[in-house]
N, C-alpha and C positions, 0 to 999 in steps of 0.2 A: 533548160529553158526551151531548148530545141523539142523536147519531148512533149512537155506542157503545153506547146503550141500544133503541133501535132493533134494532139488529144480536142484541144479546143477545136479546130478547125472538124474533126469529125462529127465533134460533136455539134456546129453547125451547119455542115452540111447534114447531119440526121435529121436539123429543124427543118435545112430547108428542100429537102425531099418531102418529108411530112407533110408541110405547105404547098407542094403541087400535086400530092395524092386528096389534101383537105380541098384546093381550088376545083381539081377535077370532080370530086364528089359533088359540093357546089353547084359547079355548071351543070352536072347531069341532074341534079334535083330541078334546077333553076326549067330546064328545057323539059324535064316533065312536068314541072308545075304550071310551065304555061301552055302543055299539050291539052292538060286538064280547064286549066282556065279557057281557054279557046276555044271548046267544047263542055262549056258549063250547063250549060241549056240541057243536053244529053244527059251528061253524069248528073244534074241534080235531078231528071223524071227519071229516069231509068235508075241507078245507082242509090244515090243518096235519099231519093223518098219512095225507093223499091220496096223496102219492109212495109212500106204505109199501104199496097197494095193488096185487094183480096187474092189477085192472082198469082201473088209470087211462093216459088218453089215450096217456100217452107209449113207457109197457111194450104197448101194445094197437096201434101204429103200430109198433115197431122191430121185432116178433113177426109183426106181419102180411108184412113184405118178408121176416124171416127164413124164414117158412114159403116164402114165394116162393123165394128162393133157395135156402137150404138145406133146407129139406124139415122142420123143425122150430121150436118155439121157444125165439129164445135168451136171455129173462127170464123165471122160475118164483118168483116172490115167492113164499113162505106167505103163505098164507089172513089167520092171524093172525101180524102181525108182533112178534117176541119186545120187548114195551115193559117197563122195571118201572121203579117207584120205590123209593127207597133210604133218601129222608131224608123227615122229615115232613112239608116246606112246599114238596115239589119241583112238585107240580102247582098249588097257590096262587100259586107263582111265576111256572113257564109263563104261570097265567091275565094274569097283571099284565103279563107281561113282551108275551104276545100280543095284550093288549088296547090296550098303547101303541104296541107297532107298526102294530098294524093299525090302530089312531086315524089313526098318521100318515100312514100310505100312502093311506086314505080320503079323510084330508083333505089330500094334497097340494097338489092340484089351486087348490086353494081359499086353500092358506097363501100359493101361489106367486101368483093374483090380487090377494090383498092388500098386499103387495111390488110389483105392478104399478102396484096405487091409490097407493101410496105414493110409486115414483116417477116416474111417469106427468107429474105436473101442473110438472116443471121439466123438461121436455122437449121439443125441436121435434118440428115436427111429421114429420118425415124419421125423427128419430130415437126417435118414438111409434110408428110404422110397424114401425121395424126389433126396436121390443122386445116388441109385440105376437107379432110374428114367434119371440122369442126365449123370452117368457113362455110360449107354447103349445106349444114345444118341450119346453121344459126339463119339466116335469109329463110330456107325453106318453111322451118317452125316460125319463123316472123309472120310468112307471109299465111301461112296455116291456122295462126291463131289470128289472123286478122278474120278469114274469111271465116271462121267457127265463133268470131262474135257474131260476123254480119249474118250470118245462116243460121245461125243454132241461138243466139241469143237476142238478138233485138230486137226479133221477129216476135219473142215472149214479154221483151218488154212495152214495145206498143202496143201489143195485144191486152196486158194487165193495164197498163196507164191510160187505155183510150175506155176501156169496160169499167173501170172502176168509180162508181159513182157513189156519194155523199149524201147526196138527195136530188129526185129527177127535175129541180127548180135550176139546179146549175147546169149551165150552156157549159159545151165543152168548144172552146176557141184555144187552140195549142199556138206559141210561138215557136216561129220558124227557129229563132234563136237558140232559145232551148231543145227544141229538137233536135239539134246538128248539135249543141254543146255533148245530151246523152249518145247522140251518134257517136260520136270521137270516143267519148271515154269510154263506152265498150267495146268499138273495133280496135282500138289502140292500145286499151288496158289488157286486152286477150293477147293482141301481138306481143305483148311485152313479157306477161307472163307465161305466153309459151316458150321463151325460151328458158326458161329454168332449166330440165333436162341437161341445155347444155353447160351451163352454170354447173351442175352437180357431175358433167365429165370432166369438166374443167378441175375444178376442185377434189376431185377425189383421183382424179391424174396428178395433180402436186401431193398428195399426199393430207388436204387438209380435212375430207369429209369419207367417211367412210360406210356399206352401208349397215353398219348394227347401228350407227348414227342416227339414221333417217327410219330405220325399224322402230328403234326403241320411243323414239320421239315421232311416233305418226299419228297418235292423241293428239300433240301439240299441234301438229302438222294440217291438221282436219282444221280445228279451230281456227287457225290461222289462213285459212284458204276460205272457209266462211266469210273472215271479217272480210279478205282482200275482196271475193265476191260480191260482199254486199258493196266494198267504195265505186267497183266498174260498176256498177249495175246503182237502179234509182231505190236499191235497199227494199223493192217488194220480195216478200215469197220464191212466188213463181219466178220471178227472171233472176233471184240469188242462185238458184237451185240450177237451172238452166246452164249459166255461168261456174257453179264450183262442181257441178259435174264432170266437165273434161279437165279441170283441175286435179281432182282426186287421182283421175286415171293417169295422168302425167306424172303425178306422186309416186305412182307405183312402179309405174314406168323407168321412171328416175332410180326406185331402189334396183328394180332388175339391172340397169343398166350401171348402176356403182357397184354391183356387184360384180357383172362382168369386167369392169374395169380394172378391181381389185382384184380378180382373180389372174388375170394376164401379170397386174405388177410382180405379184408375187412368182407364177411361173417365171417372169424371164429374170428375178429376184435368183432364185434356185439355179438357173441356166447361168447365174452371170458369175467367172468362175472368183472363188475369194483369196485376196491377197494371203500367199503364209509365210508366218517366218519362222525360221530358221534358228530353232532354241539347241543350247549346247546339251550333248548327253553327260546325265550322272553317271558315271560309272561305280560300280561299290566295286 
């Protein structure tokens, strides 16, 4: 009974550690999301309707080789981008809705250390190594694929969704709403699936994925990174393409890297020495 109680008790105090690493994560999001709210005005010109800009990095690099090549440029944003609201609490919304995102993206970095402290102290020391390794990834590619939607992809998708017209009788009036709704789903869809990579160290470190795995199945693989592309993206062309671009390349990425992974198992597999036993001799 003594033991049984033991065991319980650990296994509550694991809950409620967990509950002060989950409180602290929390608070830290809670205080960036109201960094961001407090400074809405800012991150929603500069920031959040940056892409809608002729000026920004991305339209000012694809225009500069245009002119080189072809002798003109071929992104002409307006000045002012046609935004409107429709319903009364659609920019209170946005605020709320922008100020938890970007809580969380500020505080990733910091949510994913404390998941470290957590589970850090039941770990070898080999395997402290390898998740420090892992911890620093995963935040990094988080934050990596955030900023390779906002730069490399949305920039393509309001460029096709604002140019693309039906017939010149239709007014183009964008909602704010929806705007921010495509915002989120490809800055946040790219966050998420860059971390893959580390998904497939993960897994082919326990032994579950290997990579003749991910070779043999890299037809699937293309396929299956299209459709994901078209769900972040508003399903045009040009911003699929955009988007399953650095996908691909993270694919491959991926097998490089199961392979290295796989080839370490097996060297320290070889280095690790094997139990023998000790058979009686026949003698004739």
């Amino acid at each position: 009974m003594k033991e049984k109680s033991e065991k319980e008790m650990s296994f509550l105090g694991h809950v409620g550690e967990l509950r002060g690493h989950l409180i602290r994560s929390i608070i830290a999001i809670t205080i960036a999301a109201l960094i961001v709210g407090f400074n809405i005005k800012w991150v929603t010109d500069v920031i959040l309707l940056g892409p809608t800009k002729p000026d920004f990095p991305t339209f000012r690099a694809v225009n500069y080789f245009s002119r080189l090549v072809l002798g003109h440029d071929s992104i002409t944003l307006p000045n002012h981008f046609p935004l409107q609201v429709r319903r009364l609490f659609d920019q209170f919304n946005v605020m709320m809705w922008a100020s938890i995102v970007g809580g969380l993206i500020i505080a990733f970095p910091y949510v994913v250390w404390e998941f470290w402290r957590f589970i850090s102290p039941g770990l070898h020391e080999n395997e402290r190594k390898n998740s420090v390794f892992i911890i620093n990834s995963t935040w990094f590619m988080f934050v990596l694929g955030a900023l390779s939607g906002y730069y490399f992809v949305m920039p393509f998708v309001i460029n096709f969704g604002y140019f693309f017209s039906l017939s010149d009788a239709i007014r183009v009036d964008i909602d704010l709403s929806s705007y921010i709704r495509i915002f989120l789903q490809v800055v946040l869809g790219m966050a998420v699936i860059f971390l893959f990579p580390i998904i497939v160290y993960i897994l082919t470190s326990i032994g579950i994925l290997t990579p003749k795995f991910l070779i043999k199945y890299r037809r699937h693989a293309i396929v299956v990174i299209m459709v994901v592309a078209a769900i972040i993206t508003p399903a045009d062309v040009l911003s699929m393409l955009a988007a399953a671009f650095p996908l691909l390349i993270l694919y491959e990425i991926s097998i490089l890297m199961s392979k290295r992974v796989n080839k370490r198992m097996e060297k320290q597999k070889k280095q690790t020495p094997q139990p023998t036993e000790n058979h009686p001799k026949i003698e004739n």
